[in-house]
Every structure is written in structure tokens, then in C-alpha cells.
N, C-alpha and C positions, 0 to 999 in steps of 0.2 A: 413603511411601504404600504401602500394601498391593496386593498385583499378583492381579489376578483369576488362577482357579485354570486358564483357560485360556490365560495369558498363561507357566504355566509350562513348558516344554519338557523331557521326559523321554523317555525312548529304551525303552518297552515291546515292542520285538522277542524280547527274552529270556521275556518276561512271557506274549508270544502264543506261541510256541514251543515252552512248557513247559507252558500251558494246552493247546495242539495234541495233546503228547504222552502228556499227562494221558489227552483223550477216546482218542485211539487206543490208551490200555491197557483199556480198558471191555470187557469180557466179556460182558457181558448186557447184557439189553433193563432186566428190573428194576433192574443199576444205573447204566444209565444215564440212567432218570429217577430215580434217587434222586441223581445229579449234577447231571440238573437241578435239580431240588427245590431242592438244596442252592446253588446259584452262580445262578439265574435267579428273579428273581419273578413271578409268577402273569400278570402285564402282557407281559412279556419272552418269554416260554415261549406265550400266546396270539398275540404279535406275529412269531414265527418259527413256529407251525402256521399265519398266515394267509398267509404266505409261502410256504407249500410246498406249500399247498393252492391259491394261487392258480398258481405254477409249474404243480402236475400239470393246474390246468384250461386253461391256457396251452398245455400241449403237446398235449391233448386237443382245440387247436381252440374252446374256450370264447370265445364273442365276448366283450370288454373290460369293457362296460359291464354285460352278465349277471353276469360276475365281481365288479363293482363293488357292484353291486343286492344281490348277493346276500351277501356279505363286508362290505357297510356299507365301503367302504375309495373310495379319489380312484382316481381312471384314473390321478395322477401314481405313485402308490406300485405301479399296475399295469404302468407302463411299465421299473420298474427290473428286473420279472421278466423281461418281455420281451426286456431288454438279455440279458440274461444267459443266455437261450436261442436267440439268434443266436450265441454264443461258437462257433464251429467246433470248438474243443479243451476247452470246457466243462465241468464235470466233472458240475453237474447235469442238463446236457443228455443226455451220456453214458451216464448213470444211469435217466432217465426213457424213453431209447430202451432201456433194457436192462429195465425195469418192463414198459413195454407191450408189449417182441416185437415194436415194427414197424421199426424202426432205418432210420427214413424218412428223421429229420431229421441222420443221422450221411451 
């Protein structure tokens, strides 16, 4: 019997790691969307801008369901941002206090 393709266990820590060290040699902004371009498709690349779009409206105090309304997206997919700007050591949190100048929530 043939074993579904998530049934197989492989160890891609090497795979993430090297991918990691890949984005951190990026010099540029043009290419690093020519990396994206290249490794993300068009679905991929709209589904991580609605992420970070919904983050910055998130740290800006944007109530849930305005964000919702307006991104077409679930309150559940708005709640993983949310986790992730409670992180007290965060690193987009970190980053989003260092965007706005108010480093309220550090």
C-alpha cells in the first residue's frame, strides 16, 4: 500500500536553515522580491502581505472584525496575529514598536 505523502517523516531543519540563510544574504529590496517571485506563488506572497498587514493594524489598535471586514479574512486567521503580538520577546512585535516610535507595547 502506498503511504500518503504526509504519512512520510523527514527532518527539513537543514532545508529551513539554509532557506533562513539564503533570505539573510538579500541585499536588496528588488531582490528580494525577485526571491520572492521566484520561491512563492502569487496566492503565497498575497497570503503573508495579508498577514502583516493585518499585524500592523493589530498593533495600531485596529478593532478585529474592521480588520476582518476589510481583508475579507475569519477573526480565527486574525487571532494567530494577535498571539504573536502578546510574545513579550516577539521579534515582530519588537519591530512594529521600532516602526511606530511608540515602544508602548515593549
Amino acid at each position: 500500500m502506498a503511504r500518503k505523502s504526509e504519512d512520510v517523516k523527514i527532518d527539513l531543519t537543514p532545508w529551513y536553515d539554509d532557506m533562513v540563510k539564503l533570505f539573510t544574504q538579500v541585499e536588496s529590496e528588488e531582490d528580494m522580491k525577485a526571491l520572492f517571485d521566484d520561491m512563492f506563488t502569487q496566492a503565497e506572497i498575497r497570503d503573508f502581505t495579508i498577514r502583516w498587514k493585518l499585524m500592523n493594524d493589530l498593533y495600531e489598535h485596529v478593532p478585529q472584525r474592521t480588520i476582518a471586514q476589510e481583508l475579507r479574512i475569519s477573526l480565527c486567521r486574525i487571532t494567530r496575529g494577535s498571539r504573536m503580538l502578546k510574545k513579550k520577546d516577539g521579534y515582530v512585535r519588537r519591530r512594529l514598536s521600532e516602526r511606530y516610535d511608540d515602544h508602548l507595547h515593549i
